[in-house]
N, CA, C and O atoms as CSV, one atom per row, in Angstrom:
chain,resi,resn,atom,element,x,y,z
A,1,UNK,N,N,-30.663,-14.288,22.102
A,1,UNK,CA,C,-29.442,-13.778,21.529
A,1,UNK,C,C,-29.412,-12.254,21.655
A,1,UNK,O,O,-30.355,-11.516,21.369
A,2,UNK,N,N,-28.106,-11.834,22.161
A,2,UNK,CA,C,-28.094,-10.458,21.930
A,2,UNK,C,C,-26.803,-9.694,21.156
A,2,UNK,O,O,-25.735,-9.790,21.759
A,3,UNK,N,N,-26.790,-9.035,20.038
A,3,UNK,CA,C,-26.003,-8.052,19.323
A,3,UNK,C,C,-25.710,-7.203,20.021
A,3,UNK,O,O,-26.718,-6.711,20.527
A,4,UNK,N,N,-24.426,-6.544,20.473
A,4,UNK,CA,C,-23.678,-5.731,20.244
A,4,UNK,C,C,-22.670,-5.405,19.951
A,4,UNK,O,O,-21.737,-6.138,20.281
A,5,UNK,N,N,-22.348,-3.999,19.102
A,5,UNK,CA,C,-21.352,-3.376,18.477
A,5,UNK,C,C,-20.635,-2.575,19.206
A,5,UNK,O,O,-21.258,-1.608,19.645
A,6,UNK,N,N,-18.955,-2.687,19.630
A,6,UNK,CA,C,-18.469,-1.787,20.024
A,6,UNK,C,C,-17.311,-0.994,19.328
A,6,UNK,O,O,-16.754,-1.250,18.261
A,7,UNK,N,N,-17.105,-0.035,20.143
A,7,UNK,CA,C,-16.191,0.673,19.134
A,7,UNK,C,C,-15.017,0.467,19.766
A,7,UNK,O,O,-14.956,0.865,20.929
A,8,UNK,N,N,-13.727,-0.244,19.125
A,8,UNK,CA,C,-12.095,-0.026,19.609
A,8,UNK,C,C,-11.382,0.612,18.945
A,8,UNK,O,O,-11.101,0.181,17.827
A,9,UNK,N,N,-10.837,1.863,19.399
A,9,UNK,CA,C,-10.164,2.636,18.685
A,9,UNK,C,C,-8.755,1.870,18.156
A,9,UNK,O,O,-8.433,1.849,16.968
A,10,UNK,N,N,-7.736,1.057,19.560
A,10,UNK,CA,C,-6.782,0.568,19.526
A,10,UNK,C,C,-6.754,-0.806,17.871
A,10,UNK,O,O,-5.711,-1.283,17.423
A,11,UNK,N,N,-8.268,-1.132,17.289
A,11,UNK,CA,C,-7.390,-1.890,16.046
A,11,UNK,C,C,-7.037,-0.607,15.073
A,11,UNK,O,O,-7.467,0.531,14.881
A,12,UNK,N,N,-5.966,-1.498,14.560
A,12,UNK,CA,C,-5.053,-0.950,13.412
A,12,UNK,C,C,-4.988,-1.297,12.070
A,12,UNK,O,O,-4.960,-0.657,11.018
A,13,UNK,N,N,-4.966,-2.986,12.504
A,13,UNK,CA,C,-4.573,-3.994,11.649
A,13,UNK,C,C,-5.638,-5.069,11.242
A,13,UNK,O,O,-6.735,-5.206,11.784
A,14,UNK,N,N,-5.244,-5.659,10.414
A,14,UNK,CA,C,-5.829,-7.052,10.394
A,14,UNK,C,C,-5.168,-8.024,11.203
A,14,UNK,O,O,-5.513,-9.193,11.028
A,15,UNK,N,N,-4.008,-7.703,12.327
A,15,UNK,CA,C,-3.608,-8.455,12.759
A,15,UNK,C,C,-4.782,-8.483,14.160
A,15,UNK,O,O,-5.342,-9.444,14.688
A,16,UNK,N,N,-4.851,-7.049,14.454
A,16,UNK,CA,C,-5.666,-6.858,15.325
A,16,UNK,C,C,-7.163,-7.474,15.497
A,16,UNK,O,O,-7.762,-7.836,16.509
A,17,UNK,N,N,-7.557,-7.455,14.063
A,17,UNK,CA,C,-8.747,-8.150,13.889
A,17,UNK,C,C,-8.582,-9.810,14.082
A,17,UNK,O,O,-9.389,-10.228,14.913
A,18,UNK,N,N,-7.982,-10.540,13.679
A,18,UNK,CA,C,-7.401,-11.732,13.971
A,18,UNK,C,C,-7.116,-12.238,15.288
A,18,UNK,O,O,-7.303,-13.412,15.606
A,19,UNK,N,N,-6.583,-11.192,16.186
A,19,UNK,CA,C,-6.578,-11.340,17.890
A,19,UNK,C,C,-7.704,-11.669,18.198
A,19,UNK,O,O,-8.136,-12.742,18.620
A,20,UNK,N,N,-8.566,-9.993,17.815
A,20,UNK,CA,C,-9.598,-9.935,18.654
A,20,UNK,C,C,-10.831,-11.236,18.213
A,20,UNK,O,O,-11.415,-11.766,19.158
A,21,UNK,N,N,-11.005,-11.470,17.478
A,21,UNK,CA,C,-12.142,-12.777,16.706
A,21,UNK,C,C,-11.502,-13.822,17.415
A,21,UNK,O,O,-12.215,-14.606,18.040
A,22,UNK,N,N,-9.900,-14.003,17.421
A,22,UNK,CA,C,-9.260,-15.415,18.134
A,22,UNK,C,C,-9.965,-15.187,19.552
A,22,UNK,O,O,-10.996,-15.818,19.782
A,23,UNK,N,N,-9.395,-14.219,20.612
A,23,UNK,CA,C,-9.669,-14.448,21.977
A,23,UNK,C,C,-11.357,-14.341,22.043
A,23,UNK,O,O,-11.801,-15.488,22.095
A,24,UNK,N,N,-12.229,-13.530,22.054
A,24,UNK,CA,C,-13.444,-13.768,22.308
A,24,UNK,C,C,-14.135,-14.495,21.798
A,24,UNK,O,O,-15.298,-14.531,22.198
A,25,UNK,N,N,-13.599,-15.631,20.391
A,25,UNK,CA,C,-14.736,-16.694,20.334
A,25,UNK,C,C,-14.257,-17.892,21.846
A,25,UNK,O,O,-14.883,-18.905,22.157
A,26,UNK,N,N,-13.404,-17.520,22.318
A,26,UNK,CA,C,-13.254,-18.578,23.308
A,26,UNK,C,C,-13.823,-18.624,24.781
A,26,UNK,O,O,-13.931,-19.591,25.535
A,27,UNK,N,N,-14.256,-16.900,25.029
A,27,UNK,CA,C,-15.654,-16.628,25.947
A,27,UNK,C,C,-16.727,-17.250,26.099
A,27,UNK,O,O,-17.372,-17.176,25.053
A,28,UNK,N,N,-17.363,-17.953,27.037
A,28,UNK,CA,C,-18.055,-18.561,27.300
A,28,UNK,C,C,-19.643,-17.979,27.018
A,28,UNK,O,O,-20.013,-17.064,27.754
A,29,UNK,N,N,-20.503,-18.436,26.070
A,29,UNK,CA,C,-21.307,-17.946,25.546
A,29,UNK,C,C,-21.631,-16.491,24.180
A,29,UNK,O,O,-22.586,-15.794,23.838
A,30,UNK,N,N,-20.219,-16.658,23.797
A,30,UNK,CA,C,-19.766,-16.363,22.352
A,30,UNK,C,C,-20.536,-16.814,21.323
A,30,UNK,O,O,-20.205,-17.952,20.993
A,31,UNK,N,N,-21.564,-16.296,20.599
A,31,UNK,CA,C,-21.737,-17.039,19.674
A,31,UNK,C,C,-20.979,-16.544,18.108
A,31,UNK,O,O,-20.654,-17.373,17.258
A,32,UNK,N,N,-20.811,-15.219,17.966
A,32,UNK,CA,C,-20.359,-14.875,17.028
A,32,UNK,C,C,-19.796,-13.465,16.903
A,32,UNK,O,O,-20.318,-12.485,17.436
A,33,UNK,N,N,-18.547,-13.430,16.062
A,33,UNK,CA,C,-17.609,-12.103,16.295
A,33,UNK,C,C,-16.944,-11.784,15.572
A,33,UNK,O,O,-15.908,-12.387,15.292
A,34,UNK,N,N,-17.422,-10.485,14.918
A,34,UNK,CA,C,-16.763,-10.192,13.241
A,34,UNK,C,C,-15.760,-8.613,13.990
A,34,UNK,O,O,-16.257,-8.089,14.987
A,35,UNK,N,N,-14.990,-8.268,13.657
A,35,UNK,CA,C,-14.308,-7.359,13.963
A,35,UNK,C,C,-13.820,-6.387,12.561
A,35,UNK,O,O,-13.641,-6.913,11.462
A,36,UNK,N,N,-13.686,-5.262,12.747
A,36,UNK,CA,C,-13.679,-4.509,11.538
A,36,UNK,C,C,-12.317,-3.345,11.441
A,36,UNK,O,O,-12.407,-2.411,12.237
A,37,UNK,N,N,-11.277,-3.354,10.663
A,37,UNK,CA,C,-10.236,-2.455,11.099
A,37,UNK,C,C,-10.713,-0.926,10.354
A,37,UNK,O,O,-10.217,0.155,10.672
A,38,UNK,N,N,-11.670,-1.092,9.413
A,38,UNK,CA,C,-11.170,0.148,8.842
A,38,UNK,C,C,-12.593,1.169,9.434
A,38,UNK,O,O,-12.611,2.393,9.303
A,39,UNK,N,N,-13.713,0.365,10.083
A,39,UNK,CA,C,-14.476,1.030,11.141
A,39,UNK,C,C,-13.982,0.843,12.534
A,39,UNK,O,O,-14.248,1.711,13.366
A,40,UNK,N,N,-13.298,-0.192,12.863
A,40,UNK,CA,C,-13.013,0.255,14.426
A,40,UNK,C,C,-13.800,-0.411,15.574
A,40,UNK,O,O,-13.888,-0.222,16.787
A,41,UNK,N,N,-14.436,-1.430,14.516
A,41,UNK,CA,C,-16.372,-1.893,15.368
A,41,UNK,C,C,-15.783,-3.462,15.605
A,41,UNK,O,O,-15.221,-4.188,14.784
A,42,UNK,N,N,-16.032,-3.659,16.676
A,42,UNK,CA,C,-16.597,-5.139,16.859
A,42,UNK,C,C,-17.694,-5.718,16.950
A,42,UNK,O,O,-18.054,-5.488,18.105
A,43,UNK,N,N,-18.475,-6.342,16.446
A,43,UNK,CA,C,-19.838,-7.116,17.118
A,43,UNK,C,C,-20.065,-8.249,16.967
A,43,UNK,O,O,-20.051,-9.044,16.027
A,44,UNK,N,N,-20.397,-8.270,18.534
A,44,UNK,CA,C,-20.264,-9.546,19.006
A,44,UNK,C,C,-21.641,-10.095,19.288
A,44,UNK,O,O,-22.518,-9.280,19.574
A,45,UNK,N,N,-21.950,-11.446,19.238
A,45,UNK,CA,C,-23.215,-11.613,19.443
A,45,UNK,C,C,-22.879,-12.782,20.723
A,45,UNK,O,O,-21.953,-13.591,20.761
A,46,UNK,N,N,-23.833,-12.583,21.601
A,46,UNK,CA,C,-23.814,-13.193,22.887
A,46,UNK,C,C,-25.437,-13.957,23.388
A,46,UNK,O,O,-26.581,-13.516,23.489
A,47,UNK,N,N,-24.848,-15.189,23.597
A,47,UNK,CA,C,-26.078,-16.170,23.874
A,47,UNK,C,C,-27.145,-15.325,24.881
A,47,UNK,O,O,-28.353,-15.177,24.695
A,48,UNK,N,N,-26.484,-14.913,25.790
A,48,UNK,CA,C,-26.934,-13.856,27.092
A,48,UNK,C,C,-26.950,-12.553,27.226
A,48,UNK,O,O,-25.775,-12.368,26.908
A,49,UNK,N,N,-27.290,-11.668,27.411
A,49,UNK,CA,C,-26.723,-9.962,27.505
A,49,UNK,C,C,-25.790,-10.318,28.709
A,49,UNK,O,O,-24.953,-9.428,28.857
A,50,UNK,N,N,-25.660,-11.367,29.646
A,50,UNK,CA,C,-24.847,-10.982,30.892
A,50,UNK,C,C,-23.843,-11.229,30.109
A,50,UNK,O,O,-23.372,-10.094,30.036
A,51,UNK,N,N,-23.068,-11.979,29.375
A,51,UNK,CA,C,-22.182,-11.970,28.647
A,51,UNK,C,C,-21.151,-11.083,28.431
A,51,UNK,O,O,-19.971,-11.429,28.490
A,52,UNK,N,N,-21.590,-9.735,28.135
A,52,UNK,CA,C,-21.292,-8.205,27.591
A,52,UNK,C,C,-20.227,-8.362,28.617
A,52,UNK,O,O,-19.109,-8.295,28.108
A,53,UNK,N,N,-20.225,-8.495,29.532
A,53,UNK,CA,C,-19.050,-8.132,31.016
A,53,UNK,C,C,-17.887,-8.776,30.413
A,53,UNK,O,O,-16.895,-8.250,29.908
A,54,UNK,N,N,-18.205,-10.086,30.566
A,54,UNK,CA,C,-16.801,-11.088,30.106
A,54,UNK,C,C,-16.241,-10.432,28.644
A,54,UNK,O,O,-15.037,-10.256,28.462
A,55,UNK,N,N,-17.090,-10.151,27.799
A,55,UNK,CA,C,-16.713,-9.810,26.561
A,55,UNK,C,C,-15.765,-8.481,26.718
A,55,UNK,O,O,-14.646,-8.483,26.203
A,56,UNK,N,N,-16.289,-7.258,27.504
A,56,UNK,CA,C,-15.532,-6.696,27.697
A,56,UNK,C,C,-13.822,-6.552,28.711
A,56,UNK,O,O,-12.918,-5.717,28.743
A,57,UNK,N,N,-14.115,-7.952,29.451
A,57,UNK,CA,C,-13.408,-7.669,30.240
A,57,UNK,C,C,-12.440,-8.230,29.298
A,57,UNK,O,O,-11.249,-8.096,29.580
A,58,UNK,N,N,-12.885,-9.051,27.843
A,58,UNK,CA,C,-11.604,-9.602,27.640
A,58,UNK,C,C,-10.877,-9.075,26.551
A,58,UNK,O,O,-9.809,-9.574,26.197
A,59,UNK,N,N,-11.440,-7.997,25.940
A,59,UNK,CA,C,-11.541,-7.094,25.476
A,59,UNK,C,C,-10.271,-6.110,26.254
A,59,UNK,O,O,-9.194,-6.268,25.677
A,60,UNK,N,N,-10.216,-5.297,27.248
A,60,UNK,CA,C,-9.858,-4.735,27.914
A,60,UNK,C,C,-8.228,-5.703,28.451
A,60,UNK,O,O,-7.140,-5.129,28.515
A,61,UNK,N,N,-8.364,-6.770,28.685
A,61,UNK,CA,C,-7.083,-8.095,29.397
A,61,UNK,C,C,-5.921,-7.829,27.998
A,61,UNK,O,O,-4.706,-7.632,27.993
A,62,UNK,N,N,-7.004,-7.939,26.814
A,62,UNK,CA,C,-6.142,-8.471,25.658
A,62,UNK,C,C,-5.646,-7.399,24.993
A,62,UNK,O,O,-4.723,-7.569,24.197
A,63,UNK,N,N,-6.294,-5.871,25.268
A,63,UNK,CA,C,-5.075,-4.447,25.046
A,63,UNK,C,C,-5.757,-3.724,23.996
A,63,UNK,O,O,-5.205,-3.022,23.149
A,64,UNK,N,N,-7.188,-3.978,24.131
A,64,UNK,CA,C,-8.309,-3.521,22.845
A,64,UNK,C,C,-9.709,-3.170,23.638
A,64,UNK,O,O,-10.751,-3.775,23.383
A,65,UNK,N,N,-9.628,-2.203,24.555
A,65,UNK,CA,C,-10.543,-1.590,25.352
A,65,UNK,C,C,-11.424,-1.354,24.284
A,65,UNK,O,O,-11.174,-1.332,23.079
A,66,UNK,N,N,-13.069,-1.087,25.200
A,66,UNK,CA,C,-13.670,-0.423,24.271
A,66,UNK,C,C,-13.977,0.923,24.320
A,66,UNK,O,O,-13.869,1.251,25.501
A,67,UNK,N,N,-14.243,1.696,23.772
A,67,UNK,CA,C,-14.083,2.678,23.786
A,67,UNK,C,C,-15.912,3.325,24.714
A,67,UNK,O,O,-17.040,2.898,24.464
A,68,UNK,N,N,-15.506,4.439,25.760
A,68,UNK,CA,C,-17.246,3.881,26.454
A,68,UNK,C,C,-17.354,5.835,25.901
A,68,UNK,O,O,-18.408,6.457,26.034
């Protein structure tokens, strides 16, 4: 298993948080994904580190880049 936390500037909301937890638990090797509006953090935990790619890419598709 691997943890990481990223930073998205683009949430705002709790709506935002609600997106982002909806689309990446559906990433393939997702295991878990708490998102945070009033830090800005996502972390995601991933069966794989190769994972991180997809996570970001979907991240990035869905209008919630991370911030590098």
């Amino acid at each position: 298993m691997t943890v990481k936390t990223y930073s998205v500037p683009n949430i705002s909301c709790h709506h935002c948080v609600n997106t982002i937890e909806r689309e990446l638990k559906d990433v393939a090797g997702v295991t878990s994904v708490k998102a945070n509006v009033s830090t800005k953090a996502v972390m995601v935990e991933v069966a794989d580190a190769s994972r991180l790619t997809a996570v970001e890419a979907m991240l990035d598709e869905i209008g919630y880049p991370v911030e590098k």
